[in-house]
N, C-alpha and C positions, 0 to 999 in steps of 0.2 A: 504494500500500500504506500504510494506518493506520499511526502509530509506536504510537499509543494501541489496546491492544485491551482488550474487555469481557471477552474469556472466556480463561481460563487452562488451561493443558495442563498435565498431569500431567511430572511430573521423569522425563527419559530421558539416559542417559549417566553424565557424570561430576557427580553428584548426588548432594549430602554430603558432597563432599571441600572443602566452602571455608569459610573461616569470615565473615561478614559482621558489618560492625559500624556503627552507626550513631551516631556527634556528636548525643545527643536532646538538649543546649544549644543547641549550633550551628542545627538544623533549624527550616525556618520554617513547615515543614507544607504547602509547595506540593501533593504527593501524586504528585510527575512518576516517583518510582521506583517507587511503589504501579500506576502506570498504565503504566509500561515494561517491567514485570517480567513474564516470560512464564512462569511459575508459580508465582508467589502467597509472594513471602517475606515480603513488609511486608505492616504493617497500620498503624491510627490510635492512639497512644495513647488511654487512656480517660481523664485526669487531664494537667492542662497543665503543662509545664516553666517552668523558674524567668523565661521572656517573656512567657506567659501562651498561647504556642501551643500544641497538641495534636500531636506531631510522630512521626514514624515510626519504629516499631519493628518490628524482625527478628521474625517469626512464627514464619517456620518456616523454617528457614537449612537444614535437611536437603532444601530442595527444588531451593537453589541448584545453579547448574547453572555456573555463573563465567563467566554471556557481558558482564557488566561493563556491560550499559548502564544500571545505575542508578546506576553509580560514574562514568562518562559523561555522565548527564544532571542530576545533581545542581548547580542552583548556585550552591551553596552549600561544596563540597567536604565533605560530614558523612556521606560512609558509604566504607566501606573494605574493600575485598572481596580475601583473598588465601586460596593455598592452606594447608587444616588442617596443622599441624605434627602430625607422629606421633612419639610418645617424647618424650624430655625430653634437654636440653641435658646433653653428654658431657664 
């Protein structure tokens, strides 16, 4: 079984409850989360960060689904994947 796949599936389950965030300093642009992620949240920036990489940013974080393997395969440690807070601090 490929770890790497072309084609993404659409968000089933617990999708949209997570919030994702990506280190775009830290990031060196390998693209290993953009190719592990089984419904499409990363993408390429279009303008390089202050290294002169092009590094990944959250698309569409409502598709995450929190199976963690881009916070896994990351290594670099630049993305950080936990569940949304609802409400504000009591």
């Amino acid at each position: 079984m490929a770890l790497f796949k072309l084609e993404k599936k659409a968000p089933r389950g617990p999708a949209g409850k997570w919030d994702v965030v990506v280190a775009e300093d830290m990031c060196k642009a390998c693209g290993f989360c953009l190719n592990v992620c089984p419904v499409d949240v990363f993408a390429w920036r279009k303008t390089p960060n202050r290294l002169g990489w092009f590094p990944m940013i959250v698309a569409k974080e409502q598709n995450c689904i929190g199976c963690m393997l881009c916070y896994q395969i990351c290594p670099d440690f630049c993305i950080d994947v936990a569940v949304k807070q609802v409400g504000g601090l009591n």
